[in-house]
Every structure is written in C-alpha cells, then in structure tokens.
Residue, then its C-alpha position, 0 to 999 in steps of 0.5 A: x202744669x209742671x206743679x201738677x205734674x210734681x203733685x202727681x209723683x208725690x201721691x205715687x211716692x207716698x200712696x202707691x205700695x209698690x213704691x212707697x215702702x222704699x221712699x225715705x224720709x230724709x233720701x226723699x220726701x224731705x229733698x221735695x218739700x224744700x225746693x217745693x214750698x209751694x205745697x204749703x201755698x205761695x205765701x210761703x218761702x224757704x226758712x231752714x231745715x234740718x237744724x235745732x230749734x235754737x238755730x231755727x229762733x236765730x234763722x228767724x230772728x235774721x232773716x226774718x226780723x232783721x236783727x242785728x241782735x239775734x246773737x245776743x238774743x238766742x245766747x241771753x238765756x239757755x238753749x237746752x231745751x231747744x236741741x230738738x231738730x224739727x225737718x223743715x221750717x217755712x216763713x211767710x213771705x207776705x205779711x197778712x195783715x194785722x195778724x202779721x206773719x205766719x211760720x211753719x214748722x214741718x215734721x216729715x215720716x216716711x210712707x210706711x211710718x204712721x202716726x201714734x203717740x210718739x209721733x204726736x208728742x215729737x210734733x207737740x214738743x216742738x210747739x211747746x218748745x217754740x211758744x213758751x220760749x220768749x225769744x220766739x216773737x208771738x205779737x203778730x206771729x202765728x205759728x203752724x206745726x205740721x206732722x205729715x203723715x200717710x195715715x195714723x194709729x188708731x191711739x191718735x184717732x180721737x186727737x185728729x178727728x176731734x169735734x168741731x175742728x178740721x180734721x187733724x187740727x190736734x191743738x189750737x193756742x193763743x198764736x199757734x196750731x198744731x196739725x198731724 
C-alpha cells in the first residue's frame, strides 16, 4: 500500500504540469530515488550517490568486493577521466546466478528537462568511462546506465525507439546496457 501510494505521488510530481515545473532534480526527485530503491526492483540496495566515478569504483570495490585493496586499486592508475558525478548508483543485493551481479548507474533530469543530445552523450560518457576502465570488475558484472527522463527531444527519437530493442534500450555491449 504504502508503495502504491509513493508510485502515485511521483507520477503527480513528474506528469501533472501544475506541479512538475517546480520539482527539481536534485530538492526533489533525487531525495526519492535514494530511500526508494525499490522502483528499480527488490534486487537492488543502496551503492552511492552524488559522487565521481572514481569514488563510485571504490565504493564498489569495498562494499561490494570486499577488497581490502580497493585504495590501492582505484590510485594504481590515473583517475581523470573518472571526475564525472553520475546521481545515484544501486548494487544488486542478490547474485543472479552465473550472470553474477548487476549494478545501476542512475541519471536523474527534472520534469520540465527533456532528454536531446547532451542528455544522451552525458549517460554514454558514464558507460564508457565504467566499461573501458579495467578497474571496474566486468566477470560476472553487469552494468545498467539509466537516463530518467519525462519525454525526449525528437533528435533522440531514432536512438530510443530503435528496432528490435525495448524501447529506450539505446546501447547494448558485452556487459552493460544503456537505457534513457
């Protein structure tokens, strides 16, 4: 009941004008997602949110892992490219089986901001960035990158409705996906 009834106050938050031109990012919409993981599905937990991708890697190499070394890990090379700050980051709780773990990788926009180019290539840059660091595990990790949006720009429409892929599956590679 209590789910139902927060699944109903986002869709007023997000799809009724009157109030979705004053619900932010960040205020609103990303206060939600981290204490409601459950939208994603029960198999998820908590990772980390609002933090670069280096500290996302070591996040994950701790408390995930369990590595002792995840300092040594995250510093061994240099972490540059890892300065973006995607919002939220969810582990799986649950292995699933042979295909191990799957992690998500959250981008949040506020109900007035739709989705274009920019959008898309900010979502891309944080799959790339994860899948062609080696120090993030990929052997029996699956990652997901998820741009949430209200509705796109017509200059994306041809990436999310492509076919033979769900709608807004945008990028499929060896271990991860990319969704808007």
């Amino acid at each position: 009941k209590n789910r139902l009834h927060i699944i109903q106050a986002l869709e007023e938050r997000v799809y009724n004008d009157d109030v979705g031109g004053k619900v932010q990012e960040r205020k609103h919409l990303h206060k939600i997602v981290i204490h409601e993981t459950w939208l994603f599905g029960d198999n998820y937990q908590y990772g980390i949110d609002d933090s670069t991708l280096k500290n996302v890697l070591k996040t994950y190499l701790k408390d995930v892992m369990k590595r002792d070394d995840f300092e040594e890990i995250v510093n061994s090379e240099d972490n540059s490219e890892l300065g973006k700050i995607p919002d939220v980051c969810l582990w799986s709780q649950y292995s699933l089986g042979s295909l191990g773990k799957e992690n998500l990788v959250i981008e949040l926009k506020k109900p007035n901001k739709l989705a274009g180019f920019d959008e898309k290539n900010q979502i891309e840059s944080y799959a790339s960035r994860v899948v062609n660091d080696a120090r993030f595990p990929k052997e029996k990790t699956r990652w997901r990158f998820i741009l949430l949006v209200k509705d796109i720009k017509p200059e994306i429409s041809s990436s999310v409705n492509q076919k033979g892929r769900q709608r807004g599956h945008i990028v499929e590679g060896e271990n991860y996906d990319v969704f808007v």
